[in-house]
C-alpha positions in Angstrom: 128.8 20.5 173.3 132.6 21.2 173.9 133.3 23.0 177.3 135.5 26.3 177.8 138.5 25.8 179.6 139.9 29.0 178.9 138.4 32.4 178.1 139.9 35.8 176.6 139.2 39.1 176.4 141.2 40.7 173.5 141.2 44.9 173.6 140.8 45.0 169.8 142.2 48.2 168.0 140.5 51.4 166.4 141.5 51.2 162.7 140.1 48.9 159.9 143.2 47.6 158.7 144.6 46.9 162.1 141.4 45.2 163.3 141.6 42.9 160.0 145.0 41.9 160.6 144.1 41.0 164.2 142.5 37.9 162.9 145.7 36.3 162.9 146.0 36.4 167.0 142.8 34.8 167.1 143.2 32.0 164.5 146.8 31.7 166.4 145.2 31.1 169.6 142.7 28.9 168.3 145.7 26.7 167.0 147.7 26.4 169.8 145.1 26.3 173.2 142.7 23.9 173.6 138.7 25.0 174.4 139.2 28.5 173.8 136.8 30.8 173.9 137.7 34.8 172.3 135.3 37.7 173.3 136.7 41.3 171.5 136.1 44.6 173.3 136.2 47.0 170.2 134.2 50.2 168.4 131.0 49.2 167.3 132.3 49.7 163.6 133.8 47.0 164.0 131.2 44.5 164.8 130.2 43.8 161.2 134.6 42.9 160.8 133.8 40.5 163.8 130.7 38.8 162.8 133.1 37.6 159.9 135.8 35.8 162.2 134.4 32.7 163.2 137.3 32.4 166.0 135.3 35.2 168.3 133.3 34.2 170.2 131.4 37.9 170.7 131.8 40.8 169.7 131.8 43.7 173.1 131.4 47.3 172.3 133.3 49.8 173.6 131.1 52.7 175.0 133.4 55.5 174.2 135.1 57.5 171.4 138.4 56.8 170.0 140.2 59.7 171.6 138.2 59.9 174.5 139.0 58.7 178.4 135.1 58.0 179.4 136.8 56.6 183.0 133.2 56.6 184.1 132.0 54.5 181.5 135.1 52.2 181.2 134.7 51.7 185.2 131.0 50.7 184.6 131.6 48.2 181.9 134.9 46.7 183.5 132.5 46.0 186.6 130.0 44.4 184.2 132.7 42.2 182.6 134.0 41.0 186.4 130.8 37.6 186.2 132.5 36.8 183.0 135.7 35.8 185.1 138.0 35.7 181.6 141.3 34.6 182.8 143.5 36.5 180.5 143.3 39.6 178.8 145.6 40.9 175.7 145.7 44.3 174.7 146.9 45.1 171.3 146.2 48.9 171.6 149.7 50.7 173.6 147.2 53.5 174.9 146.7 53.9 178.8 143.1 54.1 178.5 142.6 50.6 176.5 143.9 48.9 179.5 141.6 50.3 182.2 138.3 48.3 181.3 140.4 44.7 181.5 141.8 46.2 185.2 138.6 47.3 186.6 136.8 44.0 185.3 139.7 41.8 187.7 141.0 40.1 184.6 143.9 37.8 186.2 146.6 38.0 183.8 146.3 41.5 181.5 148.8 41.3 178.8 150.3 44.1 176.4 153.2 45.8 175.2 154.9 48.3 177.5 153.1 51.9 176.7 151.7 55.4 178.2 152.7 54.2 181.8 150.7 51.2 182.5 152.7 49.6 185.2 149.7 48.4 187.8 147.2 48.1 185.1 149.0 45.3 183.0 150.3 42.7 185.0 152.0 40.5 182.5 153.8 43.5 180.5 156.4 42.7 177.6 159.0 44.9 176.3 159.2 45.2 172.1 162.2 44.7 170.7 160.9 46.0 167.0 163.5 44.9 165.0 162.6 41.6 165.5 158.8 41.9 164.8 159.1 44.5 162.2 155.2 43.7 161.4 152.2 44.3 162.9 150.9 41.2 163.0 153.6 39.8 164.0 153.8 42.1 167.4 149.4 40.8 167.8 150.6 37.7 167.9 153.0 37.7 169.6 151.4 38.7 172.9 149.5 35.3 172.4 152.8 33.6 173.5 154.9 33.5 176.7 157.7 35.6 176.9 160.5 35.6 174.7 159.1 32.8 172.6 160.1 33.4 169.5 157.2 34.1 166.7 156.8 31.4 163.9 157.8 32.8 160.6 154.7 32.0 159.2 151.6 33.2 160.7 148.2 32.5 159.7 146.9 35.4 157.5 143.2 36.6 158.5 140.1 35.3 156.5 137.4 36.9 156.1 134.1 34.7 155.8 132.1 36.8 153.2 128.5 35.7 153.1 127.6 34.9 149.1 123.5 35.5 149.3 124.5 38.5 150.4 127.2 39.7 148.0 124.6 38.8 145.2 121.7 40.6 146.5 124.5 43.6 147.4 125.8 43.4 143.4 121.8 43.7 142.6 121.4 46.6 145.0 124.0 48.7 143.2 123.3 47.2 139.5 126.7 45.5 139.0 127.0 43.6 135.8 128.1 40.3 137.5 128.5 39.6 133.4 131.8 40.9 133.6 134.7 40.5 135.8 134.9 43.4 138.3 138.1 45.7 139.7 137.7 46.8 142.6 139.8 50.4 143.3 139.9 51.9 146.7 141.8 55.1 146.5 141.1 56.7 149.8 143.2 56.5 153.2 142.0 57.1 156.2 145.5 57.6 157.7 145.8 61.3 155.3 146.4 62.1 152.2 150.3 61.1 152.0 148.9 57.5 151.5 146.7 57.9 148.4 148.0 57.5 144.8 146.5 60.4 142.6 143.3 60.2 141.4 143.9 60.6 137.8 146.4 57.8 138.1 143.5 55.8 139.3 140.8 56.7 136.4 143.8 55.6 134.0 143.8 52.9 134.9 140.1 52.4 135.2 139.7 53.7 132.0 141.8 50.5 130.5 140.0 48.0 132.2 136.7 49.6 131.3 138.4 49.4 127.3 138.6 45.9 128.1 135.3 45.1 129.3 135.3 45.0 133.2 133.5 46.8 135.7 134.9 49.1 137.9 133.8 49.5 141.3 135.6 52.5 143.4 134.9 51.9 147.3 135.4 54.3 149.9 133.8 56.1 153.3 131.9 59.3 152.6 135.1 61.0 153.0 136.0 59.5 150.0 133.5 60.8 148.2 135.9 64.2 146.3 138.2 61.6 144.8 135.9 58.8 143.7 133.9 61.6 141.9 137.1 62.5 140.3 137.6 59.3 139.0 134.0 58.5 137.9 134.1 61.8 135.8 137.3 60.9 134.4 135.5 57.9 133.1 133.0 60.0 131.4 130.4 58.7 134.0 130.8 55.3 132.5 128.3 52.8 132.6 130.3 50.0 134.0 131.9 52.4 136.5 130.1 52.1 139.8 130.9 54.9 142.5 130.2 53.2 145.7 132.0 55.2 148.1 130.0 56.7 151.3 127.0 54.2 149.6 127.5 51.1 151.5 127.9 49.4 154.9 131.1 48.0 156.4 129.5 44.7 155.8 128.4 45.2 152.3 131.4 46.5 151.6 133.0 42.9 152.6 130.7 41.1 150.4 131.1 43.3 147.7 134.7 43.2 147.7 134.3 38.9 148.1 133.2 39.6 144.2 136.2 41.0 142.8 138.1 39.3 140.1 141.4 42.2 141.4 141.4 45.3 143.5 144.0 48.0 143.9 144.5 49.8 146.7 146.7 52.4 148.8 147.8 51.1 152.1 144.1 51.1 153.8 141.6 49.0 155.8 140.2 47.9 152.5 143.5 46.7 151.1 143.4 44.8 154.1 139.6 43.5 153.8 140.4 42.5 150.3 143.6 40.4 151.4 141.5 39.1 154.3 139.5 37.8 151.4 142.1 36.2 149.6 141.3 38.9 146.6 144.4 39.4 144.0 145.2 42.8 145.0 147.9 45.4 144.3 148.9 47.6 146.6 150.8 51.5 146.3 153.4 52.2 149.3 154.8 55.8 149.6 154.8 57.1 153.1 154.0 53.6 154.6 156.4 50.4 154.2 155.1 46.9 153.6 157.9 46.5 155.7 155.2 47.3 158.6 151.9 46.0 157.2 152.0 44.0 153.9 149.2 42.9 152.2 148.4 39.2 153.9 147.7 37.0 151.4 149.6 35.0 148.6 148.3 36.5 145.7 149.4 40.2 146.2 152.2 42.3 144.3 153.1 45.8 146.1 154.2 49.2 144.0 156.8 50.6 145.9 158.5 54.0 146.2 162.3 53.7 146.1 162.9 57.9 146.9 165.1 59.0 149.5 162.6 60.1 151.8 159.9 57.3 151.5 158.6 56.1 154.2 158.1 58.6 156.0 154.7 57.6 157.9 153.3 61.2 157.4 149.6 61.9 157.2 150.7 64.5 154.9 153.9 65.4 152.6 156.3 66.9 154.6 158.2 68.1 151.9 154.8 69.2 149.6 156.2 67.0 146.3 154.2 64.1 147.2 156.6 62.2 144.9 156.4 58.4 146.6 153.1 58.6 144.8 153.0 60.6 141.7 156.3 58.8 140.7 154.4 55.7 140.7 153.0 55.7 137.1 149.8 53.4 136.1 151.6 51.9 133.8 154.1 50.3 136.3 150.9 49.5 138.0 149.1 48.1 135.0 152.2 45.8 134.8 152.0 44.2 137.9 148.2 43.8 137.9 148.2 42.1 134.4 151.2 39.8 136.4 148.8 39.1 139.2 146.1 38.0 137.1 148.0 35.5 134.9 148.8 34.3 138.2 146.2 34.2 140.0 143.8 33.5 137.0 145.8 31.2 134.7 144.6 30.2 131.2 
């Protein structure tokens, strides 16, 4: 049994996609220290994300809401952490409140970017210089480094383990016809609704794979729910046409999407499960740039809007056209997915 010369406490962040691509830090700090050991103080979403990492070590939950201070509770469970004596701390969250569990529990060296005054409560603070680390994952990893070191130009993407008994039985639960090959769609954001490519784009494009003989899966939270329906009735209720959204777990929803032949997606947390999976996947920018958080895997094409105002990082169209996305036609779409899967699925 190896021993632990170092331990870590990463402050994990609040969103699905961002937690995903956070997998990179920890592969990254795998690679480069020696008997490392990664705890993750995060939601209790996210645990199911976690469970699929192999690189962390446990999964903490955080015992308050996502906009809420809780200083009473943070104090208790930073005092509860103190035994654990980590020796660093790295918070990818900029928020003042994410870095008060990590100061109460006596963490040594508490490393994040400079945000929402923390002077006192980070000790180890580093100053972005975003132009440099345009990306998001770029900027998680690097506060795995020393200072000024300069990040590698190629990172290691995040991967998912998805467990396969459990993808089967999931497929049986919802009566997927594993017979034919499946496209995935996820056409819900969490973000808002400048992020989502219409819905009847979506069932177009269903609708031609269907013609072809594949099942379509649409996944999505409850919320989600208004817009799969949309597409599902577009399809005439189709047989092969499974509505999954607000249906399944966070962790079936892993394994489920580990069964995908393609998926296509808006910039979401499930684009970024289904690259974490190494799952051909297209992905739709308007509002959002890939320039900021791409898909991370190799076998991904991106449908870009090219309008004067895109991106605008909006949760809603300031300008009420919602053009970045309705200019984006299915069959420009339709292009690059049949592109991906010669590709990725070669004859």
């Amino acid at each position: 049994m190896s021993t632990v010369d170092e331990k870590i406490l990463v402050v994990g962040p609040s969103w699905v996609g961002d937690m995903v691509m956070s997998q990179s830090l920890y592969i990254f700090l795998q690679n480069t220290r020696q008997n490392l050991s990664i705890d993750v103080l995060a939601p209790a979403w996210s645990e199911p994300l976690l469970a699929r990492m192999p690189q962390v070590n446990k999964a903490l939950t955080l015992p308050v809401g996502h906009d809420e201070l809780g200083l009473g509770r943070r104090f208790k469970l930073g005092r509860k952490l103190r035994p654990l004596n980590y020796d660093q701390a790295i918070l990818l969250p900029n928020s003042f409140k994410s870095a008060l569990v990590p100061f109460f529990a006596g963490i040594k060296k508490r490393t994040g970017w400079r945000g929402e005054m923390r002077y006192g409560l980070l000790n180890d603070v580093r100053h972005l210089d975003q132009d440099s680390l345009p990306l998001m994952v770029q900027r998680f990893v690097a506060l795995g480094q020393a200072p000024d070191v300069p990040v590698p130009e190629q990172l290691p993407p995040p991967q998912l383990l998805a467990n396969k008994d459990e993808a089967m039985h999931c497929a049986e639960k919802f009566d997927l016809d594993m017979s034919r090959p499946i496209l995935a769609l996820c056409p819900g954001a969490e973000f808002g609704a400048a992020k989502r490519w219409p819905a009847q784009y979506y069932a177009e494009i269903a609708n031609e794979y269907l013609a072809q003989g594949w099942q379509v899966a649409l996944y999505g939270s409850a919320k989600d729910q208004p817009v799969t329906g949309e597409i599902y009735a577009a399809t005439g209720a189709h047989v092969a046409c499974a509505d999954l959204a607000g249906r399944t777990s966070l962790a079936e929803v892993v394994d489920l999407l580990s069964l995908s032949r393609a998926v296509v997606s808006n910039d979401s947390g499930l684009m970024h499960i289904a690259a974490a999976l190494q799952r051909p996947v297209v992905v739709i920018y308007g509002a959002t740039s890939p320039g900021f958080t791409p898909p991370l895997c190799p076998d991904s094409e991106m449908l870009v809007s090219n309008i004067e105002c895109a991106p605008c990082f909006e949760r809603e169209c300031p300008l009420g056209h919602h053009r970045c996305m309705r200019d984006a036609r299915p069959a420009q779409l339709e292009e690059k997915l049949e592109a991906l899967l010669a590709r990725s699925n070669p004859a």
